[in-house]
VOVEX-305220 format. One record per atom (N, C-alpha, C, CB): atom name; residue number from 1; chain; x, y, z. Coordinates in nm, 2 decimals. Atoms other than C-alpha are relative to their C-alpha. Last residue first. Glycine has a CB too. Layout:
REM VOVEX-305220
+-------+-----+--------+--------+--------+--------+
| atomo | num | cadena |   east |  north |     up |
+-------+-----+--------+--------+--------+--------+
|    CA | NUM |      A |      X |      Y |      Z |
...
+-------+-----+--------+--------+--------+--------+
//
This chain:
REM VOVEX-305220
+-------+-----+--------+--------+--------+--------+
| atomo | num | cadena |   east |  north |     up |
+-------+-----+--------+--------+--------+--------+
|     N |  89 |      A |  -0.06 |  -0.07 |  -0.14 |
|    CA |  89 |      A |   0.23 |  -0.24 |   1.13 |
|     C |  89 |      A |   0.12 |  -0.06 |   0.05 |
|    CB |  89 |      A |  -0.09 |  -0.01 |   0.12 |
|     N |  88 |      A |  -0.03 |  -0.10 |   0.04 |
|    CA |  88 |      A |   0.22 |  -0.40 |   0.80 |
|     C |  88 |      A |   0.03 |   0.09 |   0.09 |
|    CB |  88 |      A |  -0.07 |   0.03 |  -0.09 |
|     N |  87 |      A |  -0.13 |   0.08 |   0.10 |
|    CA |  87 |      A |   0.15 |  -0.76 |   0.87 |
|     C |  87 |      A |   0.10 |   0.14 |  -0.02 |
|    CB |  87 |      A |  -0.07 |  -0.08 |  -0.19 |
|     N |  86 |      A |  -0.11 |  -0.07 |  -0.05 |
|    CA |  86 |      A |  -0.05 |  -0.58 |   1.16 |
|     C |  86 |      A |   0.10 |  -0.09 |  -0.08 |
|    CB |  86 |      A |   0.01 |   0.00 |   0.17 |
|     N |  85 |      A |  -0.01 |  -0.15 |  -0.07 |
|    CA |  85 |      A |  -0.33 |  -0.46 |   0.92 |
|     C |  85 |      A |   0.16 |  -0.04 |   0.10 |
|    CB |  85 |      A |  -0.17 |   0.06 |   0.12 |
|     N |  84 |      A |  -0.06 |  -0.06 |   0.11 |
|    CA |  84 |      A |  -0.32 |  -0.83 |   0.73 |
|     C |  84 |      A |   0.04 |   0.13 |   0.05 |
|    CB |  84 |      A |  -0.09 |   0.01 |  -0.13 |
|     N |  83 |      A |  -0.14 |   0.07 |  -0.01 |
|    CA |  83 |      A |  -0.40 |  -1.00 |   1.08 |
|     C |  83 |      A |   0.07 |   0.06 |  -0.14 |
|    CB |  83 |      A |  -0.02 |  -0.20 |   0.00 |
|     N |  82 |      A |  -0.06 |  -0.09 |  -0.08 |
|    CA |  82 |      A |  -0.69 |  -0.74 |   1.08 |
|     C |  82 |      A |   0.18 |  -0.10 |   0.02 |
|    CB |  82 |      A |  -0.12 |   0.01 |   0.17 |
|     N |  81 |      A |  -0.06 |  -0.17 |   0.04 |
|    CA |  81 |      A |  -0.82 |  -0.81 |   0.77 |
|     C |  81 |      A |   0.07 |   0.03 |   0.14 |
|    CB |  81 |      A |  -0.14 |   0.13 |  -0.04 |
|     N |  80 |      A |  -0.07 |  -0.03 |   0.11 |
|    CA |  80 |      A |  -0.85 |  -1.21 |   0.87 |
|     C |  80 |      A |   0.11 |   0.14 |  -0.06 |
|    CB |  80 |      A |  -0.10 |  -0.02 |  -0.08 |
|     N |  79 |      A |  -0.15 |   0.05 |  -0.05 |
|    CA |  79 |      A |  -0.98 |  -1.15 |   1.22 |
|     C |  79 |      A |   0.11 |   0.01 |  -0.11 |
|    CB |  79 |      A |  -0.01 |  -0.18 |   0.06 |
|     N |  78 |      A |  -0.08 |  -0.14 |  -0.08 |
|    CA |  78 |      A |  -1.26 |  -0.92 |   1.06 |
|     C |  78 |      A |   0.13 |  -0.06 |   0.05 |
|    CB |  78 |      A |  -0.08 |   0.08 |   0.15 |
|     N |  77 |      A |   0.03 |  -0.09 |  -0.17 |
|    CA |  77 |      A |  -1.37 |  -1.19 |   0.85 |
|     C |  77 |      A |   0.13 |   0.05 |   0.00 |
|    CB |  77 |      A |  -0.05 |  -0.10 |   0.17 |
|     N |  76 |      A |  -0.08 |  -0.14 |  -0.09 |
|    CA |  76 |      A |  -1.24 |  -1.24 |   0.49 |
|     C |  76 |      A |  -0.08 |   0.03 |   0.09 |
|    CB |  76 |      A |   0.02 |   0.15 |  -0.07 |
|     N |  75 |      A |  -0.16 |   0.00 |  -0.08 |
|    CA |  75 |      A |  -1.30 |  -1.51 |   0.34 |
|     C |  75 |      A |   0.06 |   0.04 |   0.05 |
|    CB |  75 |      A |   0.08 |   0.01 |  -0.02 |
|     N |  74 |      A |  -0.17 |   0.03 |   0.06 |
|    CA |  74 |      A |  -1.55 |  -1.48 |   0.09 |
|     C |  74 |      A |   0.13 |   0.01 |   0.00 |
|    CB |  74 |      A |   0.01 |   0.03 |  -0.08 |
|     N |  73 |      A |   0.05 |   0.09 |   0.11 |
|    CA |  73 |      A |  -1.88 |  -1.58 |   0.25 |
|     C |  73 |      A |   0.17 |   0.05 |  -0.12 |
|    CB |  73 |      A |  -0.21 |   0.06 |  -0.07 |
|     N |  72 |      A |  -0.08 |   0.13 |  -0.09 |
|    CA |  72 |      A |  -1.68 |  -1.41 |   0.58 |
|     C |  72 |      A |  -0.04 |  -0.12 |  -0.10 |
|    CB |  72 |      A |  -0.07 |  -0.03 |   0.18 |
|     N |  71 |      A |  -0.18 |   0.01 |   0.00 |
|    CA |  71 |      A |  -1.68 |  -1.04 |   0.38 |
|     C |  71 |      A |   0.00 |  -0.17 |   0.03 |
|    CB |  71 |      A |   0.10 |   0.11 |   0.15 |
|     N |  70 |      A |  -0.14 |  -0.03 |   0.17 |
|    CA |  70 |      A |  -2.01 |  -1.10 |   0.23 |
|     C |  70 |      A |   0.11 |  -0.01 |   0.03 |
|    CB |  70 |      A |   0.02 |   0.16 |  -0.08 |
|     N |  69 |      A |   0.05 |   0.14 |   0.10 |
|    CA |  69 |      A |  -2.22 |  -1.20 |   0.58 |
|     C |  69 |      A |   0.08 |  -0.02 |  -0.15 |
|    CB |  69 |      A |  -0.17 |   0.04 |  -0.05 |
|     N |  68 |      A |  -0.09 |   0.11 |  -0.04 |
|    CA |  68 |      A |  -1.99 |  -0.91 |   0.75 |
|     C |  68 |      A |  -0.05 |  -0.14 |  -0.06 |
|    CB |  68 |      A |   0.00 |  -0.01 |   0.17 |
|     N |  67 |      A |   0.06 |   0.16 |   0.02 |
|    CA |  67 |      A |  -2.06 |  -0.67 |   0.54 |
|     C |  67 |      A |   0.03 |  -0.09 |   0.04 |
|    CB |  67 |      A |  -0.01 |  -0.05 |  -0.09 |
|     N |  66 |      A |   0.15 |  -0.04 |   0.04 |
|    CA |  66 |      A |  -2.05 |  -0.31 |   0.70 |
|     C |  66 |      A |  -0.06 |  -0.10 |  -0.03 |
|    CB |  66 |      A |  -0.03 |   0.09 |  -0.12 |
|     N |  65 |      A |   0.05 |  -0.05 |  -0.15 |
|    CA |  65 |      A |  -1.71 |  -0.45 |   0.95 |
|     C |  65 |      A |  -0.16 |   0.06 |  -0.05 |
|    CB |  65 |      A |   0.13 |   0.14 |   0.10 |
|     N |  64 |      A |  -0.01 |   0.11 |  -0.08 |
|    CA |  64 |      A |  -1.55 |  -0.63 |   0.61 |
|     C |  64 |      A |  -0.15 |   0.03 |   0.16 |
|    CB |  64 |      A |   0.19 |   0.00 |   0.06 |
|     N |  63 |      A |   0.08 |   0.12 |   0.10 |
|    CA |  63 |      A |  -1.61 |  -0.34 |   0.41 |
|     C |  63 |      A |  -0.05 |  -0.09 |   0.08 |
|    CB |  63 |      A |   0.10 |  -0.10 |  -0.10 |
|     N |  62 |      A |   0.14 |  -0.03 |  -0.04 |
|    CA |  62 |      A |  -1.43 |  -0.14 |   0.68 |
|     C |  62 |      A |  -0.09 |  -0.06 |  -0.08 |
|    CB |  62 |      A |  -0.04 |   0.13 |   0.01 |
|     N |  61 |      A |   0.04 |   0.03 |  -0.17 |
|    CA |  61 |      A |  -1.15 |  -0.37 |   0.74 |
|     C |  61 |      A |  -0.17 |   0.07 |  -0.02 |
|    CB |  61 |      A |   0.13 |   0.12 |   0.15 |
|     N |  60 |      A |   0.06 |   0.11 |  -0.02 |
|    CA |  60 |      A |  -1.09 |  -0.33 |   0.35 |
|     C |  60 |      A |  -0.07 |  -0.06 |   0.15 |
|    CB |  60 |      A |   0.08 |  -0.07 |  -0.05 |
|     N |  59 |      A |   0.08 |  -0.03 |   0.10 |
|    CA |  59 |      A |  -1.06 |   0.02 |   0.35 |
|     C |  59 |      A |  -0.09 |  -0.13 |   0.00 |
|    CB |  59 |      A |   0.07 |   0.04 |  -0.13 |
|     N |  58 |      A |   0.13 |  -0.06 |  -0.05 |
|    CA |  58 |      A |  -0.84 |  -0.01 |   0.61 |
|     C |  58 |      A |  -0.13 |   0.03 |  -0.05 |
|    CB |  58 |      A |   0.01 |   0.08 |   0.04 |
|     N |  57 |      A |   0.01 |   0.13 |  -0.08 |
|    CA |  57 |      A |  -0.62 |  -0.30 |   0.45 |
|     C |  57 |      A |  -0.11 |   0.08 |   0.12 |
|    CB |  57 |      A |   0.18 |  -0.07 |   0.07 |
|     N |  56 |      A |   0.09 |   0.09 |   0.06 |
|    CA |  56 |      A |  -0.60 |  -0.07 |   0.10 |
|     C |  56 |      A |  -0.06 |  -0.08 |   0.14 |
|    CB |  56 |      A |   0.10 |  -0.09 |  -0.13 |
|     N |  55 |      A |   0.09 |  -0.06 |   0.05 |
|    CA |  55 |      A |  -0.55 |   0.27 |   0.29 |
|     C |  55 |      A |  -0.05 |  -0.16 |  -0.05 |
|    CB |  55 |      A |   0.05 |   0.12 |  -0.11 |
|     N |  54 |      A |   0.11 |  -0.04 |  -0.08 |
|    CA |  54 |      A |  -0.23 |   0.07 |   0.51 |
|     C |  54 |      A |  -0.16 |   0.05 |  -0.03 |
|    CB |  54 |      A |   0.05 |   0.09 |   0.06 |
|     N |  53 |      A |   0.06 |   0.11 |  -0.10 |
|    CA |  53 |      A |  -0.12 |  -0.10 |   0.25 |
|     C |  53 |      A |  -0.07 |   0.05 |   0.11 |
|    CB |  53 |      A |   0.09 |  -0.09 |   0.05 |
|     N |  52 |      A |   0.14 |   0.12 |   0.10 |
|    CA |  52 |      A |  -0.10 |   0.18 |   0.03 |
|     C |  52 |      A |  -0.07 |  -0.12 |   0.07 |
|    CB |  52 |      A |   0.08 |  -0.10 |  -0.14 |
|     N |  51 |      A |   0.17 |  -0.09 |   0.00 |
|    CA |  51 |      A |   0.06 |   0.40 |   0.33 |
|     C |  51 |      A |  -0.08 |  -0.09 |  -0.11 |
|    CB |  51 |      A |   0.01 |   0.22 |  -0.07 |
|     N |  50 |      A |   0.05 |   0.02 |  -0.05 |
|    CA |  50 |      A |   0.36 |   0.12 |   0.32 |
|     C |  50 |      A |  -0.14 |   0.09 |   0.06 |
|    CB |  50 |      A |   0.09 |  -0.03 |   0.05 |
|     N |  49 |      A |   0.03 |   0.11 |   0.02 |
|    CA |  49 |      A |   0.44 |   0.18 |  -0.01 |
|     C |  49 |      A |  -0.09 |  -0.01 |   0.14 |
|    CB |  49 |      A |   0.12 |  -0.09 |  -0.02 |
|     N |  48 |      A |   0.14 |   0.04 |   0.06 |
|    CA |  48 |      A |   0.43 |   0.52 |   0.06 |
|     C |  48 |      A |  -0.05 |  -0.13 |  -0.04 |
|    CB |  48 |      A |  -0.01 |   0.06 |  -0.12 |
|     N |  47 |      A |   0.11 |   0.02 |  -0.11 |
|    CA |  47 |      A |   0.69 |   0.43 |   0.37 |
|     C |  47 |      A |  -0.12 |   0.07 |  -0.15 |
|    CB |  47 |      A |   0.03 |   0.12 |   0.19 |
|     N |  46 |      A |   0.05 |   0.13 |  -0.10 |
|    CA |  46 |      A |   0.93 |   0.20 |   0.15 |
|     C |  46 |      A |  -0.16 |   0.12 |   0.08 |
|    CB |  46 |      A |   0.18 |  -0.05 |   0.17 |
|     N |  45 |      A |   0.08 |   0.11 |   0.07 |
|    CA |  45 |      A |   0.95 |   0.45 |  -0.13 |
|     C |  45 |      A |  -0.09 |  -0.07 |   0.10 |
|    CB |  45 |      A |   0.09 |  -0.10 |  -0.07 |
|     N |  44 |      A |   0.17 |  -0.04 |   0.07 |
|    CA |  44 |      A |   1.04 |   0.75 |   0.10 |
|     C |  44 |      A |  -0.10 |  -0.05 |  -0.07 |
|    CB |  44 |      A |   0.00 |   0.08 |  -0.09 |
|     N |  43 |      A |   0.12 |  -0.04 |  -0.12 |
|    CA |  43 |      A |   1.29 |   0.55 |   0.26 |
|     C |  43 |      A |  -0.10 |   0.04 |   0.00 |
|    CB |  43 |      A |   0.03 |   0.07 |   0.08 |
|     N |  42 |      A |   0.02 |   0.17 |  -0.03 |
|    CA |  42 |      A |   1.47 |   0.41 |  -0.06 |
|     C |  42 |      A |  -0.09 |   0.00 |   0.13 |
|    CB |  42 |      A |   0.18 |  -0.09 |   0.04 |
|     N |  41 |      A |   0.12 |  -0.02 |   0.08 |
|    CA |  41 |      A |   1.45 |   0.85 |  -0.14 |
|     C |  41 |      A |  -0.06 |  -0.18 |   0.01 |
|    CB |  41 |      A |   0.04 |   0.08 |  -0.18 |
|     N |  40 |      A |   0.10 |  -0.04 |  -0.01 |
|    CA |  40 |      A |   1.70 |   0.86 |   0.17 |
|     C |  40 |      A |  -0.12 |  -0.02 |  -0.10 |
|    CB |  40 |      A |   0.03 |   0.10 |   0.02 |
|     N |  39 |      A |   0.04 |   0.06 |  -0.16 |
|    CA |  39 |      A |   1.91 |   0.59 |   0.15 |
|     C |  39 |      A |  -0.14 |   0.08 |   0.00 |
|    CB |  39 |      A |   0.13 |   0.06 |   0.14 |
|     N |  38 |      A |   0.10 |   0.16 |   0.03 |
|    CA |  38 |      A |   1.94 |   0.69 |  -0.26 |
|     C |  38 |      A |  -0.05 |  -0.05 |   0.11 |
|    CB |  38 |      A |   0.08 |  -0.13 |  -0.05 |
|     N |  37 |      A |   0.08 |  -0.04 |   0.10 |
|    CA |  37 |      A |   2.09 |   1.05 |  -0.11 |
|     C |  37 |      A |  -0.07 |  -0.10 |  -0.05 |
|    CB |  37 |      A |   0.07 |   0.06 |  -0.09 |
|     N |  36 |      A |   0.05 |  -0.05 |  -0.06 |
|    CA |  36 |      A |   2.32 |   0.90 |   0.12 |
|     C |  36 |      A |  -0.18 |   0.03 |  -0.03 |
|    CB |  36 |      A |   0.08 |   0.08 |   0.02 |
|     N |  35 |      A |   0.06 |   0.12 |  -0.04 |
|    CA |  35 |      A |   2.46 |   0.65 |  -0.09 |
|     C |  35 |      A |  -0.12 |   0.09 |   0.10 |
|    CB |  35 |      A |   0.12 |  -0.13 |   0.09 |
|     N |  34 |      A |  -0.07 |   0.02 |  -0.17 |
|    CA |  34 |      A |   2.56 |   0.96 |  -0.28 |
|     C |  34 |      A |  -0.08 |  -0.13 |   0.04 |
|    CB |  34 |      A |  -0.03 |   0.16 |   0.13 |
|     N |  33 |      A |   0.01 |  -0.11 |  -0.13 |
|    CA |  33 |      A |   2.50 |   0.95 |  -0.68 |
|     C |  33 |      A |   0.03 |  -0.05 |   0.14 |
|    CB |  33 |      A |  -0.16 |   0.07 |   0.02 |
|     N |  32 |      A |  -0.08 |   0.01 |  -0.11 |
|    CA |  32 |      A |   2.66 |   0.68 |  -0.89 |
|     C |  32 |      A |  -0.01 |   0.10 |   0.10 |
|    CB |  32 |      A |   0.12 |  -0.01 |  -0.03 |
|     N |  31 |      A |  -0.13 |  -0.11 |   0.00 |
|    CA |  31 |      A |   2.48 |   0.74 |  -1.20 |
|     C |  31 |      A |   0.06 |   0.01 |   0.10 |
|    CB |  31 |      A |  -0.01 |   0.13 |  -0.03 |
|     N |  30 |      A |  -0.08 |   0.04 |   0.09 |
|    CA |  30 |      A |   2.32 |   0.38 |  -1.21 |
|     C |  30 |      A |   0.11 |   0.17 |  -0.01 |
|    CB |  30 |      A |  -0.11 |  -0.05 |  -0.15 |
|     N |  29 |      A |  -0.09 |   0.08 |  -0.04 |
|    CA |  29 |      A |   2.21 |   0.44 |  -0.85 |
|     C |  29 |      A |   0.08 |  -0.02 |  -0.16 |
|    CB |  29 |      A |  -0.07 |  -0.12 |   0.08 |
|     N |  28 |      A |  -0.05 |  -0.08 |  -0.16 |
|    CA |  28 |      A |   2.01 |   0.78 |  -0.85 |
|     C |  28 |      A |   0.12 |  -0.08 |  -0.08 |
|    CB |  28 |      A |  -0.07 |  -0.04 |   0.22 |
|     N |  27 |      A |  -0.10 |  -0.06 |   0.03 |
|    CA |  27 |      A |   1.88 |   0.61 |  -1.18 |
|     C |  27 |      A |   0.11 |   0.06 |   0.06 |
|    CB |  27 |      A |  -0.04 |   0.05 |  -0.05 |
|     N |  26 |      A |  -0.14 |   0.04 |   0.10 |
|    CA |  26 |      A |   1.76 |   0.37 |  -1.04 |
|     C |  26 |      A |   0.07 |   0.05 |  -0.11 |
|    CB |  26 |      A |  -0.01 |  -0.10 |  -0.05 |
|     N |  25 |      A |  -0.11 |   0.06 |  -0.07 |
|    CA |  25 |      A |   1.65 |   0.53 |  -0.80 |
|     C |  25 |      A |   0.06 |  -0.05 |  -0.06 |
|    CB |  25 |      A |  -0.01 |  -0.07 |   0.10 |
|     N |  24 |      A |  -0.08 |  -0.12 |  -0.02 |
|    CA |  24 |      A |   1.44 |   0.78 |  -1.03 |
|     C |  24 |      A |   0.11 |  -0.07 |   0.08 |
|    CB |  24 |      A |  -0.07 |   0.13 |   0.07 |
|     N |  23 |      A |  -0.08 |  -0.03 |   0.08 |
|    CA |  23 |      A |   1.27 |   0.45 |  -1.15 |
|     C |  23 |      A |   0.11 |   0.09 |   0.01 |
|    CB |  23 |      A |  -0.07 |   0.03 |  -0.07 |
|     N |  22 |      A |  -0.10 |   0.12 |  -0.01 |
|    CA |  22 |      A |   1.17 |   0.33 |  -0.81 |
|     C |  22 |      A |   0.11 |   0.06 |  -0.10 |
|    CB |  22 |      A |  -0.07 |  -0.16 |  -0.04 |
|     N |  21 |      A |  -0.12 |  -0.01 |  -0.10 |
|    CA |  21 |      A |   1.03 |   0.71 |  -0.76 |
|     C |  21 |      A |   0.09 |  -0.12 |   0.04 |
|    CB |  21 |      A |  -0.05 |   0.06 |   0.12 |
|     N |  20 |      A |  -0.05 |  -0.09 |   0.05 |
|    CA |  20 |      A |   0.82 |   0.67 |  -1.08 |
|     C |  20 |      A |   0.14 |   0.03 |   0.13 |
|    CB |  20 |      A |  -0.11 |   0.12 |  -0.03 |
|     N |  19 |      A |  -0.07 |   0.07 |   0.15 |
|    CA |  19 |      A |   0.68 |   0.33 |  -0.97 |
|     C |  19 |      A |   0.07 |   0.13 |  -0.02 |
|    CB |  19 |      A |  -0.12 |  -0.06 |  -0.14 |
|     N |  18 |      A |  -0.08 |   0.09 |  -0.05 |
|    CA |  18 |      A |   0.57 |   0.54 |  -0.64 |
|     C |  18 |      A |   0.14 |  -0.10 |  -0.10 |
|    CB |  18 |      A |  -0.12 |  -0.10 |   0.06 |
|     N |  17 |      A |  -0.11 |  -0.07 |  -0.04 |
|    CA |  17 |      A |   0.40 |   0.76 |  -0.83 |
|     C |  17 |      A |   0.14 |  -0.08 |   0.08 |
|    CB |  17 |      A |  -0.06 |   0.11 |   0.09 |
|     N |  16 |      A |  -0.10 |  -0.10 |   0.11 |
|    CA |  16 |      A |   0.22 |   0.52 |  -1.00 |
|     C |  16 |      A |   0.12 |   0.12 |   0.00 |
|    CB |  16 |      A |  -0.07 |   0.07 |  -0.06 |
|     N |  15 |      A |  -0.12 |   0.11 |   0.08 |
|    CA |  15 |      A |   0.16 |   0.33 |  -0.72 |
|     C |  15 |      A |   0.05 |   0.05 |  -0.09 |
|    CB |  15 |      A |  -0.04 |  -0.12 |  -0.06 |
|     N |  14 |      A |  -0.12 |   0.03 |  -0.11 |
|    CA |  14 |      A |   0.01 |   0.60 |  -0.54 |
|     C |  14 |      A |   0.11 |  -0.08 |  -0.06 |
|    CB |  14 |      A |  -0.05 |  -0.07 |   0.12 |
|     N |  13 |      A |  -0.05 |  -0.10 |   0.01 |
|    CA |  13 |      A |  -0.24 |   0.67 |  -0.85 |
|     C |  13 |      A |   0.15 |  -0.02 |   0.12 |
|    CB |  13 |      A |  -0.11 |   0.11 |   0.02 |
|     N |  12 |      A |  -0.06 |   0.05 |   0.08 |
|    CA |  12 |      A |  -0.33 |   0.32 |  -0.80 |
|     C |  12 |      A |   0.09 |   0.16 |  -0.07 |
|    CB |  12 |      A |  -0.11 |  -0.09 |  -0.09 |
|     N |  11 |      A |  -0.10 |   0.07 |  -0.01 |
|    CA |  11 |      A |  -0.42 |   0.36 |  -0.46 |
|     C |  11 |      A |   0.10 |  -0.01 |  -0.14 |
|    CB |  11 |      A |  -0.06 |  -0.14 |   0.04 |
|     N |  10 |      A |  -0.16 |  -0.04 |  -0.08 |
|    CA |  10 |      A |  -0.58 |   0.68 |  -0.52 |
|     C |  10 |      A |   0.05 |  -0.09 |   0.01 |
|    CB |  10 |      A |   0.02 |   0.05 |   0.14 |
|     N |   9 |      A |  -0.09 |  -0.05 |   0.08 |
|    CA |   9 |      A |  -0.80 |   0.50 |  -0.80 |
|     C |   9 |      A |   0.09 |   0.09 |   0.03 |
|    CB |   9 |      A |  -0.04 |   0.02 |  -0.07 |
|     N |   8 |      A |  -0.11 |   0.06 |   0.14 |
|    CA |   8 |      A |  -0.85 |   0.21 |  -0.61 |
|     C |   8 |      A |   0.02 |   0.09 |  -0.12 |
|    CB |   8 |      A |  -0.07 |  -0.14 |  -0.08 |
|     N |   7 |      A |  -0.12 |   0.07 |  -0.08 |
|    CA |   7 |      A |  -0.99 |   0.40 |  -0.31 |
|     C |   7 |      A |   0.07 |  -0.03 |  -0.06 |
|    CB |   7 |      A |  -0.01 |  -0.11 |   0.07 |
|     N |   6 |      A |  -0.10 |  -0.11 |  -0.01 |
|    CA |   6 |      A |  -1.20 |   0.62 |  -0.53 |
|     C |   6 |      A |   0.11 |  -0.07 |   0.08 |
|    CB |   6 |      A |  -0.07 |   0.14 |   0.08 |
|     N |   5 |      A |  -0.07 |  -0.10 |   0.13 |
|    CA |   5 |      A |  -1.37 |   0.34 |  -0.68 |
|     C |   5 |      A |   0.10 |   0.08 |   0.02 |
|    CB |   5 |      A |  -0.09 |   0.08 |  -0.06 |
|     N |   4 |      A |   0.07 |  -0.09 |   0.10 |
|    CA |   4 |      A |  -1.49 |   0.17 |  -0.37 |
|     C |   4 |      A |   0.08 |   0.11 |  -0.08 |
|    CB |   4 |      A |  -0.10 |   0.07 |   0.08 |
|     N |   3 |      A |  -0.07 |  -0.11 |  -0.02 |
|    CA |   3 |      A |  -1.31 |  -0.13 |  -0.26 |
|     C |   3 |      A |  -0.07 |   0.14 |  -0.06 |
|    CB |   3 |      A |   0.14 |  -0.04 |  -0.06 |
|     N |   2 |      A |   0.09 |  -0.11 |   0.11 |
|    CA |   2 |      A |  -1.54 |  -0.48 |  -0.27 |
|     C |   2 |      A |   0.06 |   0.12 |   0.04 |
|    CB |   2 |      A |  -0.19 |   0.02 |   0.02 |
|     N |   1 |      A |   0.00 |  -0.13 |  -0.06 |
|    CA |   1 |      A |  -1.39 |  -0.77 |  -0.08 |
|     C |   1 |      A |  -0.02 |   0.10 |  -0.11 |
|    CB |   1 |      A |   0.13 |   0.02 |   0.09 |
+-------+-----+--------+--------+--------+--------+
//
């Protein structure tokens, strides 16, 4: 599956921020801030996490749905990407 450039370099920009807001939890948590307070930013992680998967698994659906000779020569028909879309839904 083939992602075009700008996809993977918001995704990976995402991750990076994302990585920065694991770090800040653990700091949250090594200085013993509120549980409240870590609850919440542990929620903010989880759902950009879950916007990556969503951008990477639609991105890839449409790949899949321009090439379907390419996507299913390496594995990926549309059934495939779409059983990955509701892994995450």
């Amino acid at each position: 599956m083939e992602l075009p450039a700008e996809v993977v370099d918001g995704v990976l920009n995402r991750l990076r921020r994302i990585e920065g807001q694991v770090r800040g939890l653990q700091q949250m948590i090594a200085d013993g801030r509120d549980c409240r307070d870590v609850t919440t930013q542990i929620a903010a992680a989880n759902r950009a996490l879950e916007q990556v998967g969503f951008v990477l698994v639609a991105s890839g659906l449409t790949w899949c749905v321009q090439h379907p000779d390419e996507s299913a020569a390496a594995g990926y028909d549309v059934a495939d990407v779409q059983k990955m879309f509701m892994k995450l839904a």
